[in-house]
SEVEX-229842 format. One line per field, with one value per residue (C-alpha): residue number from 0; chain; x, y, z. Coordinates in Angstrom, 2 decimals. Layout:
BEGIN
nr [NUM,...] $
kette [A,...] $
east [X,...] $
north [Y,...] $
up [Z,...] $
This chain:
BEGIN
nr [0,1,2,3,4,5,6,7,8,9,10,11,12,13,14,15,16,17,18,19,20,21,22,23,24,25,26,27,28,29,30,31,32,33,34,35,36,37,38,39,40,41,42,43,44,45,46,47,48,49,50,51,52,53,54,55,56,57,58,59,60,61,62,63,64,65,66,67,68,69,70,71,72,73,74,75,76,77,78,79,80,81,82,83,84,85,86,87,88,89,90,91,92,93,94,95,96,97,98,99,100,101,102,103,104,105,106,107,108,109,110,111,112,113,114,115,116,117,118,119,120,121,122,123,124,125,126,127,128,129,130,131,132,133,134,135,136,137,138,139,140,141,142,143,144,145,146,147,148,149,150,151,152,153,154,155,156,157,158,159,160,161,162,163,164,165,166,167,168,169,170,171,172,173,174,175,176,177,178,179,180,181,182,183,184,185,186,187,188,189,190,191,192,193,194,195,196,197,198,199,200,201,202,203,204,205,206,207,208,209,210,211,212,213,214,215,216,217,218,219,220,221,222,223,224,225,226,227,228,229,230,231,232,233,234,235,236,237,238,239,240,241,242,243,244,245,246,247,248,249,250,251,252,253,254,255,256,257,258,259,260,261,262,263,264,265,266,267,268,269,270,271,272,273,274,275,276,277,278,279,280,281,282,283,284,285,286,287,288,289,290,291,292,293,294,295,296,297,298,299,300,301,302,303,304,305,306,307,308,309,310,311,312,313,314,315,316,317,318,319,320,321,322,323,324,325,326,327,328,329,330,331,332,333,334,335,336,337,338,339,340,341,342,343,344,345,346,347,348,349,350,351,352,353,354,355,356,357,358,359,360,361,362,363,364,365,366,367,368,369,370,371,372,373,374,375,376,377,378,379,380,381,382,383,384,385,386,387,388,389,390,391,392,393,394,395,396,397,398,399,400,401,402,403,404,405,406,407,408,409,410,411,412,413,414,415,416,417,418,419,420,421,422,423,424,425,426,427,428,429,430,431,432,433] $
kette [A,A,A,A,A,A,A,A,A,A,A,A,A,A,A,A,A,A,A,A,A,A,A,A,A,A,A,A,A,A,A,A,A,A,A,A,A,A,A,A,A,A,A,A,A,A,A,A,A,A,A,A,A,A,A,A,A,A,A,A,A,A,A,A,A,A,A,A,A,A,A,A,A,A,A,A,A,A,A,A,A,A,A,A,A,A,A,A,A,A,A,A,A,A,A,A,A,A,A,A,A,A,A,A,A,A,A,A,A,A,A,A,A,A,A,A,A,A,A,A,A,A,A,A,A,A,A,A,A,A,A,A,A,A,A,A,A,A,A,A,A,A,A,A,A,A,A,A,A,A,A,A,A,A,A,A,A,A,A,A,A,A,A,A,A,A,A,A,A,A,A,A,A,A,A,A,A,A,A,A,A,A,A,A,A,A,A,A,A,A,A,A,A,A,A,A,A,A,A,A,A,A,A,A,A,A,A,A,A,A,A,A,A,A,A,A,A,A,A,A,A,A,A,A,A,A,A,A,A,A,A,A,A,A,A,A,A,A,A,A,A,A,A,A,A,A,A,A,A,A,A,A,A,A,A,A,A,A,A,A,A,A,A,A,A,A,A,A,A,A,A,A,A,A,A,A,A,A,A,A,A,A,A,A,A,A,A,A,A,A,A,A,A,A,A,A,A,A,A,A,A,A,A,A,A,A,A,A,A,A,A,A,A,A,A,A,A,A,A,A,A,A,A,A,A,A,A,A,A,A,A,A,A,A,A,A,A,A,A,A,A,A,A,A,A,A,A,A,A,A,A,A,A,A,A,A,A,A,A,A,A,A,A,A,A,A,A,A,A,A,A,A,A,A,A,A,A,A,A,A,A,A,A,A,A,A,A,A,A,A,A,A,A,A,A,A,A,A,A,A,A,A,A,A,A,A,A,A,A,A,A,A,A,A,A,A,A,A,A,A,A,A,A,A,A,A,A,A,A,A,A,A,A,A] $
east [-21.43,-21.96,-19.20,-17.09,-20.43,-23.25,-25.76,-28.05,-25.87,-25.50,-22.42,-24.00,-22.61,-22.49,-24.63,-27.21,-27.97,-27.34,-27.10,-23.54,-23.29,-19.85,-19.93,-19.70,-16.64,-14.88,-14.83,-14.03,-17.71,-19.28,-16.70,-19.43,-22.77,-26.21,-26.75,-23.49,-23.06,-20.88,-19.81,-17.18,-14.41,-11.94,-9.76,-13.45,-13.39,-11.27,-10.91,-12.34,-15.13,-15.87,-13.62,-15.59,-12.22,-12.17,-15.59,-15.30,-18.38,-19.26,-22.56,-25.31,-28.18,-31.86,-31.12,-27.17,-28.41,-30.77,-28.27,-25.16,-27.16,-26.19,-28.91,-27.87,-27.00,-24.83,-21.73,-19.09,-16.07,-12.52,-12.89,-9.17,-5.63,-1.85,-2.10,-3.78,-5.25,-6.53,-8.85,-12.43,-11.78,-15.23,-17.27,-21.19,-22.89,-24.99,-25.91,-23.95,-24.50,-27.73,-27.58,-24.16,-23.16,-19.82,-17.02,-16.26,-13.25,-15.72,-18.29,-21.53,-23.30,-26.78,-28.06,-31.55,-32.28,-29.36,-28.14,-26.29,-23.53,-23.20,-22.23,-20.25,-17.81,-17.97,-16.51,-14.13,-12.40,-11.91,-10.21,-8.33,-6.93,-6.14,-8.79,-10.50,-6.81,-6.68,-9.98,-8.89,-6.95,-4.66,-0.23,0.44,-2.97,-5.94,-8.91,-11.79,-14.60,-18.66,-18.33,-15.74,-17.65,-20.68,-19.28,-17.20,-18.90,-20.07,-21.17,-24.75,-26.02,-29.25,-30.91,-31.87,-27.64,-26.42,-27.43,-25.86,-22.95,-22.87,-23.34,-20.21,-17.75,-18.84,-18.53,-15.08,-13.78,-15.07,-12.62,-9.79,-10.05,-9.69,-6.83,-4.99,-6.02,-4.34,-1.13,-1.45,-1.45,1.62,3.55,2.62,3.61,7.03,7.59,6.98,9.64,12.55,12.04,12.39,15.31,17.30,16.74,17.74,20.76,22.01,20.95,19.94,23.15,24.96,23.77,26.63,28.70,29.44,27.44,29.28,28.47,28.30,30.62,33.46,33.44,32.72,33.20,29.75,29.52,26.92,26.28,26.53,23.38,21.77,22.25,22.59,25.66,26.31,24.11,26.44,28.30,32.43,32.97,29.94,29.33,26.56,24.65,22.63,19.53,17.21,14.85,17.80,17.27,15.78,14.97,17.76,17.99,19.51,17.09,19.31,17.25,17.21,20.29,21.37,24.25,25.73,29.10,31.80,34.59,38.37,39.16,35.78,35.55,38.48,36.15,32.75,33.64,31.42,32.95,31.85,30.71,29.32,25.89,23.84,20.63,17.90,18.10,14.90,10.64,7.49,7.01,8.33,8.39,10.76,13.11,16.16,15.70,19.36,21.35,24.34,26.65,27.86,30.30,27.78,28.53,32.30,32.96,29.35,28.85,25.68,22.91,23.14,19.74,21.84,24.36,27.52,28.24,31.38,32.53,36.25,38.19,36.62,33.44,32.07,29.49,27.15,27.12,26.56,23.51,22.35,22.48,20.78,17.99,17.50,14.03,15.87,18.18,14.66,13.62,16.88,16.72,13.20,13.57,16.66,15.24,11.68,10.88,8.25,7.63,6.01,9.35,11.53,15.00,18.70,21.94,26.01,25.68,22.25,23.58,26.80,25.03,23.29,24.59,25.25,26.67,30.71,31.53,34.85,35.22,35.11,31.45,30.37,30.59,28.90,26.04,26.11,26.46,23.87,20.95,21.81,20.42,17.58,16.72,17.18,14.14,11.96,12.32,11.84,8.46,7.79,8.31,5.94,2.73,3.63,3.20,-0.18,-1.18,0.10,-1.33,-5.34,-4.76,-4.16,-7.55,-9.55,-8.30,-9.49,-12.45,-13.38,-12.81,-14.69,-17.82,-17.63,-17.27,-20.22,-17.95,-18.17,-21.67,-23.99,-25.72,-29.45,-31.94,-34.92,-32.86,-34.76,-32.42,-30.01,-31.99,-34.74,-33.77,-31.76,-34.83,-37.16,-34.71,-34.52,-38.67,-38.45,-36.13,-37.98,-41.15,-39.13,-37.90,-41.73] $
north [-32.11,-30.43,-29.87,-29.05,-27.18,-28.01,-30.08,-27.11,-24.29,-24.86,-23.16,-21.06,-17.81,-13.97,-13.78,-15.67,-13.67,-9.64,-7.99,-6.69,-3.68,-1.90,2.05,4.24,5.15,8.80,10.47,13.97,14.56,13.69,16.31,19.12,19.59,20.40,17.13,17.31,14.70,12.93,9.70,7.38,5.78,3.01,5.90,6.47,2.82,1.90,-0.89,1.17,1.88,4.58,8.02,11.23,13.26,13.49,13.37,14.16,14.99,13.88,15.02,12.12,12.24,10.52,7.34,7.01,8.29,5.28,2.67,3.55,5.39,4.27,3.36,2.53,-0.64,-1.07,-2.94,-1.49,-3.28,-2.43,-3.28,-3.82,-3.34,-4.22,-5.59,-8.80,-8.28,-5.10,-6.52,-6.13,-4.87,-3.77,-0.85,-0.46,2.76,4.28,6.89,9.95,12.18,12.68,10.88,9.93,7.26,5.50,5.28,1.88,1.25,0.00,-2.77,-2.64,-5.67,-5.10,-8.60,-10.26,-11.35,-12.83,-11.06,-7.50,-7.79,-11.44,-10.54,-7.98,-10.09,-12.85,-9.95,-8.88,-12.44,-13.27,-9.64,-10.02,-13.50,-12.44,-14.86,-12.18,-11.16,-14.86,-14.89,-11.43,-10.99,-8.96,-9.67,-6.56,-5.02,-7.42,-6.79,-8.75,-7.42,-7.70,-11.35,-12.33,-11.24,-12.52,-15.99,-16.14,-18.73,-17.98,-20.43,-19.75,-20.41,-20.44,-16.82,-17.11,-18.42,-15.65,-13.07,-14.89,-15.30,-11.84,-10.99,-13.21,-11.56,-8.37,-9.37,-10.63,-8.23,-5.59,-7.09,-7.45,-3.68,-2.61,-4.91,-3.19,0.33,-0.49,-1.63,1.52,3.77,1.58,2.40,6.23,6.44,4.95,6.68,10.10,8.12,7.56,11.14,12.81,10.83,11.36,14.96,15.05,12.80,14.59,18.12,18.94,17.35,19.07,22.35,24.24,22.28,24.34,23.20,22.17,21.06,17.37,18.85,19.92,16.08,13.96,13.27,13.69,12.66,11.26,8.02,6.00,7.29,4.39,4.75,2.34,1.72,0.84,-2.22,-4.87,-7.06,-7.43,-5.29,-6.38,-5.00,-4.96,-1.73,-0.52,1.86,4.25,0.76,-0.85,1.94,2.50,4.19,2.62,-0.34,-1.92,-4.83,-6.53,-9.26,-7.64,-6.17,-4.93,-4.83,-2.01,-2.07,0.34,1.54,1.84,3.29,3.54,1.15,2.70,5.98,4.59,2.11,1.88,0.90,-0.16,2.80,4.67,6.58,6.08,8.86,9.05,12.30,12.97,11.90,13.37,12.71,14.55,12.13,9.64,12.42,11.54,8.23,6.45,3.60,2.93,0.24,-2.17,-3.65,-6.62,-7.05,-6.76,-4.00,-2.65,0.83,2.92,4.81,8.62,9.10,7.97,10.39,8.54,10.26,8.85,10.47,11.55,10.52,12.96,11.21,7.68,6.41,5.33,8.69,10.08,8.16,8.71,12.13,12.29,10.57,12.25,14.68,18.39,17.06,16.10,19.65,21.14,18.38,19.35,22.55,22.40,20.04,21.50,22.96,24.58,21.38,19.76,16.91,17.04,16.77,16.71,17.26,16.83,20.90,20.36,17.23,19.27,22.21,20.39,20.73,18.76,18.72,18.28,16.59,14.57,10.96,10.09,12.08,10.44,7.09,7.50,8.99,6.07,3.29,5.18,5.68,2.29,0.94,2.97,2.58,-1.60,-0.96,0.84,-1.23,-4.48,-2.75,-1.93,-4.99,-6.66,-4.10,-5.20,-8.72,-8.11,-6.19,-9.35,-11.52,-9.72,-9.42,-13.22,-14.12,-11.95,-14.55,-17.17,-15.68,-15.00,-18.37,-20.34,-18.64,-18.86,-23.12,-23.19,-23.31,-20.12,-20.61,-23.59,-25.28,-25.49,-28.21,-26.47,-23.64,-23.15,-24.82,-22.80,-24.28,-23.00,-19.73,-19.49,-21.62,-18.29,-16.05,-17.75,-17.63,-14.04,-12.88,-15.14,-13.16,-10.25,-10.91,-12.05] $
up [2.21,-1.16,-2.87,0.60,1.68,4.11,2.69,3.02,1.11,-2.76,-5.25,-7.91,-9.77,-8.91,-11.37,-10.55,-7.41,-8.12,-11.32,-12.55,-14.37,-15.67,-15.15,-18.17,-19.98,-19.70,-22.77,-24.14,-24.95,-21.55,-20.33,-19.78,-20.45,-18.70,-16.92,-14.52,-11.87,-9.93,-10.21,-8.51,-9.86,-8.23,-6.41,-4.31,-3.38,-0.39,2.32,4.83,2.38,0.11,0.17,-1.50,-0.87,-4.52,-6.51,-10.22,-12.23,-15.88,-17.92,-17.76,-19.31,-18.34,-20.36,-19.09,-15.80,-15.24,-16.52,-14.02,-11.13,-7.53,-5.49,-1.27,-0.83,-3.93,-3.86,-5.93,-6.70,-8.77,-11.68,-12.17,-10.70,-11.06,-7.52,-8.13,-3.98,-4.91,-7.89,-6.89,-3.90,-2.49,-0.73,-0.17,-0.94,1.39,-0.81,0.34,-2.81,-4.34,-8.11,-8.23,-10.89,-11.41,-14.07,-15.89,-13.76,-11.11,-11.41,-9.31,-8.01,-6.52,-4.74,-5.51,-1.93,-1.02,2.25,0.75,3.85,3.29,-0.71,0.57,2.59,0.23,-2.22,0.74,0.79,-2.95,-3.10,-0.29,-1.21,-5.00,-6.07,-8.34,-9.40,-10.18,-12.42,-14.22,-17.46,-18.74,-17.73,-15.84,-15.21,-14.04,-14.87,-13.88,-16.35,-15.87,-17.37,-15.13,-12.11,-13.23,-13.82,-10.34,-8.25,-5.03,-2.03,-1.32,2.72,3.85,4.08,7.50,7.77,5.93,8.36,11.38,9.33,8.45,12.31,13.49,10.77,12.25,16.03,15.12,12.86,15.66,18.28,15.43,14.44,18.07,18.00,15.12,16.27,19.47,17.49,15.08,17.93,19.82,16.86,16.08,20.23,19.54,16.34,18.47,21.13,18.49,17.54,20.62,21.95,18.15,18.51,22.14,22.55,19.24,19.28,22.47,24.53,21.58,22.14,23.21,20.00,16.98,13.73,10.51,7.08,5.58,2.73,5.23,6.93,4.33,0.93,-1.13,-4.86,-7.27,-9.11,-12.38,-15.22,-16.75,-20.80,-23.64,-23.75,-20.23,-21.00,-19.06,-21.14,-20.85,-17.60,-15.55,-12.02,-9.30,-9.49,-6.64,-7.70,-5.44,-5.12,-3.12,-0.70,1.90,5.14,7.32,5.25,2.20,-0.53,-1.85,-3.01,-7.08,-7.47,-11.13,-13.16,-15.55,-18.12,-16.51,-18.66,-18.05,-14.44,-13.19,-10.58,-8.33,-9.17,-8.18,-5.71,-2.98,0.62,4.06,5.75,2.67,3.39,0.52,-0.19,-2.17,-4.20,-5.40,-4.47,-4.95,-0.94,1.35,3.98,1.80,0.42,1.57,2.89,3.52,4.30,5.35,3.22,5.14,2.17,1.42,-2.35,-3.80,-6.26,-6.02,-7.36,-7.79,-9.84,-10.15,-8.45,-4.98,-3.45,-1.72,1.46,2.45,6.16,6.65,9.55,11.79,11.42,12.21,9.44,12.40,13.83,10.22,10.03,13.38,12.78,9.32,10.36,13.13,12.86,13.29,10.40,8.11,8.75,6.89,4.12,2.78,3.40,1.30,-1.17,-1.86,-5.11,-7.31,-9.21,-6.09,-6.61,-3.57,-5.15,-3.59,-5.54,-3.86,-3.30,-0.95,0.64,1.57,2.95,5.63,9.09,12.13,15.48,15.13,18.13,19.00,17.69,21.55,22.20,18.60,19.91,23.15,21.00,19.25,21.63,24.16,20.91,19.90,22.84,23.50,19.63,19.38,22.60,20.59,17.58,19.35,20.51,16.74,15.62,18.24,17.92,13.52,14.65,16.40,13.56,10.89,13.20,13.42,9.45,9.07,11.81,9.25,6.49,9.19,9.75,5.88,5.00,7.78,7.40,3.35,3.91,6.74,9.95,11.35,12.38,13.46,11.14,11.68,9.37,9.67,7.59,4.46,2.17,-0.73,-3.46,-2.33,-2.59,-5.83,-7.28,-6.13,-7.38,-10.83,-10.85,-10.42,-12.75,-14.98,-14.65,-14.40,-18.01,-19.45] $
């Protein structure tokens, strides 16, 4: 072995078999002139490859344009991130647009006869494992720079290995993706399920039932605001904020605290049975995401970006949930909540205006005992097409890292040996350079 490699691979450095170059800078005077093109930047570079949804243009002249052109077969890579998995995360172009060049928050590599693909998925791994995160800089951003890319080392196979290599991550990453698309359409199926049983066993079996308000069954108010001088110190309580929230569940694992003045604890109080929403989100599929309290923390109150819904006697908290989460009851809520600012926002008056079924205590928890069956089903479902999904993600992992130590593939001694390779790549570039 060489290092933990085959005695026919050898470790070198990125740079010693592509060239890295880091795209050009975006700057009020590239902003127009009469050498427009497009050029990528890391929102075009994806998982799945790269996305020309949205293609900006920047003026480029003949010298720039030669420096940061994209030719097919170019690997770019993000340049930097605040995920430390998401830092050099990589895409090949294929040359879609006609002289398109690339911003400086990508890097491109282009290979020097090492096997392009078998760059590629070297790339994949050390994004996907936070390994390039790992060799970055920077505290909250990472960024991994030209130098850092160009110094990352990078286990070198056989040429001749490299393409079988490259061959078996495809043949098993084929079978893995229809894996995944067969647990990404399990779940859209039961998603579609839950749905039409919420509306149904709600709304539909309620039909004939009179509609009523939140406001006229239940008690809706709003939160605590965060300011200076509720900084805790001598009156110190937990503090639950929109993060804590969400759709039919409660983190608790970072809970905050805030000061609370004389009398504001009976005020704010949360208790068991409380329905907690989101008020406001620029998405309208996470506007008013709740959760019901289940009374987990003692004398836990909350931010002013949650509405409390609390339910009056007339109304079981379960059924309260069941009911705003149901889909017909979505419908009202971003109606109700959208506005011209594109920011889906909810106040106590909105909350109160939307309606549901009032039904007797009795018929409330039939609802809820009958949809808590069928529901606890579909989720158990769920949860079983996520694990076939968690487990094809971790086999990728597998996969990655056997062929990048020489045991994906056999290993065959009449292989033209690494060295011999990076030693005719060296002599190239030398005469390249001369």
């Amino acid at each position: 072995m060489n290092g933990g490699l085959p005695t026919n691979w050898q470790w070198s450095t990125i740079s010693e078999v592509a060239s890295v170059q880091l795209g050009r800078q975006r700057s009020p005077q590239h902003h127009a002139g009469d050498q427009m093109r497009s050029y990528l930047r890391s929102a075009n570079v994806t998982w799945e490859g790269v996305s020309l949804d949205d293609v900006k243009e920047m003026n480029f002249d003949d010298n720039d344009f030669e420096k940061y052109r994209l030719e097919p077969g170019d690997i770019l890579l993000n340049e930097a991130s605040g995920s430390p998995n998401e830092v050099g995360k990589p895409a090949i172009w294929h040359g879609q647009i006609d002289e398109c060049c690339f911003q400086n928050t990508l890097l491109r590599l282009r290979s020097h006869e090492v096997e392009r693909d078998y760059i590629y998925w070297y790339c994949f791994m050390s994004a996907l494992s936070g390994r390039f995160g790992e060799a970055g800089r920077g505290v909250n951003i990472r960024h991994l720079g030209k130098g850092g890319l160009e110094q990352f080392p990078i286990p070198v196979a056989p040429l001749s290995q490299q393409k079988r290599i490259v061959a078996a991550i495809e043949e098993h990453f084929s079978r893995l993706d229809a894996v995944e698309a067969t647990a990404v359409s399990a779940r859209r199926r039961l998603g579609i399920l839950r749905n039409a049983i919420m509306d149904r066993m709600i709304y539909d079996a309620t039909e004939s039932i009179r509609t009523v308000e939140i406001g006229d069954l239940a008690d809706v108010s709003g939160g605590i605001q965060k300011q200076p001088k509720r900084r805790p110190r001598e009156n110190r309580y937990p503090f639950l904020r929109v993060a804590n929230v969400g759709r039919g569940h409660l983190d608790l694992a970072d809970v905050h605290e805030i000061e609370l003045f004389k009398g504001e604890i009976d005020r704010f109080r949360l208790r068991k049975g409380d329905l907690l929403v989101v008020e406001g989100n620029g998405s309208v599929s996470q506007i008013g995401r709740a959760a019901l309290w289940g009374g987990q923390i003692e004398d836990c109150v909350h931010q002013n970006h949650l509405i409390r819904v609390r339910p009056g006697e007339g109304l079981l908290p379960e059924y309260l949930t069941l009911c705003w989460n149901a889909p017909r009851t979505a419908q009202q809520i971003q109606t109700v909540a959208s506005s011209t600012s594109g920011l889906y926002t909810l106040s106590t008056r909105k909350v109160k205006s939307i309606r549901i079924p009032a039904v007797p205590l009795s018929v409330q928890r039939s609802v809820v005992e009958q949809l808590d069956q069928r529901l606890r089903s579909i989720e158990m479902a769920h949860a079983a097409a996520e694990d076939a999904s968690g487990h094809a993600r971790a086999l990728r992992r597998a996969v990655l890292a056997q062929a990048f130590s020489g045991q994906l593939v056999p290993q065959d001694p009449n292989d033209e040996p690494a060295s011999a390779l990076l030693d005719r790549i060296s002599g190239t570039r030398r005469a390249y350079s001369t």
